[in-house]
C-alpha positions in Angstrom: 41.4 32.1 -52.2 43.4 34.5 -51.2 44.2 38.5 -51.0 42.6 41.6 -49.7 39.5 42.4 -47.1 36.0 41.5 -46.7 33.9 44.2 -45.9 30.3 42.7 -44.7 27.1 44.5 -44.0 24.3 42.6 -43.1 20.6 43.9 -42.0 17.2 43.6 -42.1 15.5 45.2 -45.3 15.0 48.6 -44.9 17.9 49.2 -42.2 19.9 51.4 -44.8 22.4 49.0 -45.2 22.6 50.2 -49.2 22.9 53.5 -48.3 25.7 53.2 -46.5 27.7 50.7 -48.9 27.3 53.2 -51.4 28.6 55.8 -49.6 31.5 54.0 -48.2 32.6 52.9 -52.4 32.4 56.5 -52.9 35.5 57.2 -50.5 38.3 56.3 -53.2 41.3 56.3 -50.2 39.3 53.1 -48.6 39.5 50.9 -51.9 37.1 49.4 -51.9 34.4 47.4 -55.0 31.2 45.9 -54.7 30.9 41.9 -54.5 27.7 41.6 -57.2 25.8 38.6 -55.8 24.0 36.3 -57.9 20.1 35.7 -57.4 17.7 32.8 -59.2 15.0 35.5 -58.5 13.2 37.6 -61.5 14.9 41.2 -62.2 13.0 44.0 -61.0 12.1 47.1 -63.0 15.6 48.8 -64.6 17.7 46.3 -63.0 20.6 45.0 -64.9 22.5 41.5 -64.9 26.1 42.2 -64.0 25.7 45.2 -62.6 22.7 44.6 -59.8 22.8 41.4 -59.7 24.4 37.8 -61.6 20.6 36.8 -62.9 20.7 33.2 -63.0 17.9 31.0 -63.8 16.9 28.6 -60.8 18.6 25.5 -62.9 21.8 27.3 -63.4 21.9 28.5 -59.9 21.7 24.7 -58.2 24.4 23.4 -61.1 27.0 26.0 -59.8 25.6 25.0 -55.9 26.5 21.4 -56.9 29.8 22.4 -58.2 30.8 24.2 -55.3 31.3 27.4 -57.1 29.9 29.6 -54.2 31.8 31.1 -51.3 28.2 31.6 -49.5 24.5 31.1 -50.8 21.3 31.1 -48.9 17.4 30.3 -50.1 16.3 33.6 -48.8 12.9 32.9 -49.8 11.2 30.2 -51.4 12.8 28.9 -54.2 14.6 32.5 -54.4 18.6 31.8 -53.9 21.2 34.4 -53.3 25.3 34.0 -53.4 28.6 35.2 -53.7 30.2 33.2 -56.2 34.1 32.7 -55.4 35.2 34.2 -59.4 33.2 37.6 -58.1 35.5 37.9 -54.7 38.7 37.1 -57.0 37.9 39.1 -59.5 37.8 42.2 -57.4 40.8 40.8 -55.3 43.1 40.6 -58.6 42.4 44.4 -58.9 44.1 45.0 -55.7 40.7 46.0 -54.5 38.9 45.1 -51.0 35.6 43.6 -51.3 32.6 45.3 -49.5 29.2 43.4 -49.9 25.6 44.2 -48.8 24.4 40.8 -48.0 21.5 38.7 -46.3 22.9 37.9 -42.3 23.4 33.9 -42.8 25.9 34.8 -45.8 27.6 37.5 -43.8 27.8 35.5 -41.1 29.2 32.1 -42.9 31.7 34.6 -44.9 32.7 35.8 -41.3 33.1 31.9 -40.5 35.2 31.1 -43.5 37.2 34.4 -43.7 37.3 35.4 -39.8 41.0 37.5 -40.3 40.0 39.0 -43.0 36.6 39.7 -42.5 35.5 42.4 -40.6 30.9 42.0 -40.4 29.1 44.8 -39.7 25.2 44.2 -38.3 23.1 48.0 -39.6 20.1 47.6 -37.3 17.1 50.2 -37.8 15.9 52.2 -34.5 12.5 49.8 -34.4 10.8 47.7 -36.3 7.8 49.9 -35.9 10.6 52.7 -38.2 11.4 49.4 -40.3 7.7 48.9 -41.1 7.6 53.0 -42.1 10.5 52.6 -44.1 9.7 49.7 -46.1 6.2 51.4 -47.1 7.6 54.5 -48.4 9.8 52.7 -50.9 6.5 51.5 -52.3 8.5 48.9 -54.1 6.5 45.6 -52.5 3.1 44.8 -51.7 1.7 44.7 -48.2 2.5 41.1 -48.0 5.8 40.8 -48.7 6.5 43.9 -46.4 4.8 41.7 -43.4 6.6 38.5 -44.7 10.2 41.1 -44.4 9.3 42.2 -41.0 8.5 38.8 -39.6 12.3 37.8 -41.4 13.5 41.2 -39.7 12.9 39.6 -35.8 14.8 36.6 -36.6 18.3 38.5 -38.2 17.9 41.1 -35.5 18.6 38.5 -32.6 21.7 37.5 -34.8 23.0 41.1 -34.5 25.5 40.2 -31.7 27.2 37.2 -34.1 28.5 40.3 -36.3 31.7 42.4 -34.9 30.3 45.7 -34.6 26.4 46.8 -34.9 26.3 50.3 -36.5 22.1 51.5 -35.4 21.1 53.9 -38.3 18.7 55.9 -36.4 20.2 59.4 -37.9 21.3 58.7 -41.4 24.7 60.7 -41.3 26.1 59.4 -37.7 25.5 56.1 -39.0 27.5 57.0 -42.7 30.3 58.4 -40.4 30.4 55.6 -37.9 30.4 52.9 -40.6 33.4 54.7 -42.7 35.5 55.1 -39.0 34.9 51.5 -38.2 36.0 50.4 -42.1 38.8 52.6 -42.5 40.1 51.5 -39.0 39.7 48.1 -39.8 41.9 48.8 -43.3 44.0 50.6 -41.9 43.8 53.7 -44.0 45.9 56.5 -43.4 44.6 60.0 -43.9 
């Protein structure tokens, strides 16, 4: 495997992470296109395979473990895999495109590992976990329990924020966006 960037930004849920890969594939000069990871979990409300996520059953997921078809994959949570498979990073490298992904820290960090020239890993930490905690309630999107069971995860991939090359703290939304697109663009070498 071979050809253009790897763009990684890792964070607890809740850190904004999204956010700010979403902005950063809306700046066309930085070239970039989002690395669609696949999951063995259940799809969530409007979500759509191939465009959210590569919805795999839990079967198909350890076949393509087995055949070594994954640049990175991680059991997130129980019985709940996540990973890049390798045809998703070419795919987007045949297009002349740079990948950017929003991805769990142990994938981030092992793509780091594999890819460390090309790679440039970017840690989006929130201000607290107290704001975390905030955050993740106002998405009302999980119950009480799996917010506690993301904030006890959250401690853990914090203390692995100085594995990553830069840590970008998204405590105002906006220095944050702009911080993340200098540190990209720098590392692509994008001429304005």
């Amino acid at each position: 495997m071979s050809g253009g960037k790897l763009i990684v930004f890792s964070a607890p849920s809740g850190s904004g992470k999204t956010t700010i890969v979403r902005h950063l594939l809306k700046q066309k000069e930085l070239d970039l296109e989002f690395s669609i990871s696949a999951t063995s979990r259940e799809r969530r409300g409007e979500e759509v395979d191939g465009k959210d996520y590569y919805f795999l059953s839990f079967e198909e997921f350890k076949k393509k473990i087995k055949n070594d078809e994954f640049l990175e994959w991680e059991e997130v949570y129980r019985d709940n895999f996540y990973g890049t498979l390798k045809t998703e990073v070419e795919r987007i490298w045949a297009k002349g495109k740079h990948v950017i992904f929003d991805i769990d820290v142990s994938g981030g960090l092992r793509i780091k590992r594999k890819f460390p020239k090309e790679t440039l890993a970017i840690f989006v930490k929130p201000p607290s976990i107290d704001e975390l905690k905030i955050r993740l309630k106002n998405r009302k999107t999980e119950s009480s329990d799996k917010i506690n069971m993301r904030i006890a995860k959250a401690s853990a991939e914090l203390a692995t924020a100085p594995l990553f090359d830069k840590i970008v703290i998204n405590d105002d939304l906006d220095i944050a966006l702009d911080e993340a697109y200098k540190l990209v663009s720098n590392f692509l070498e994008v001429k304005k």
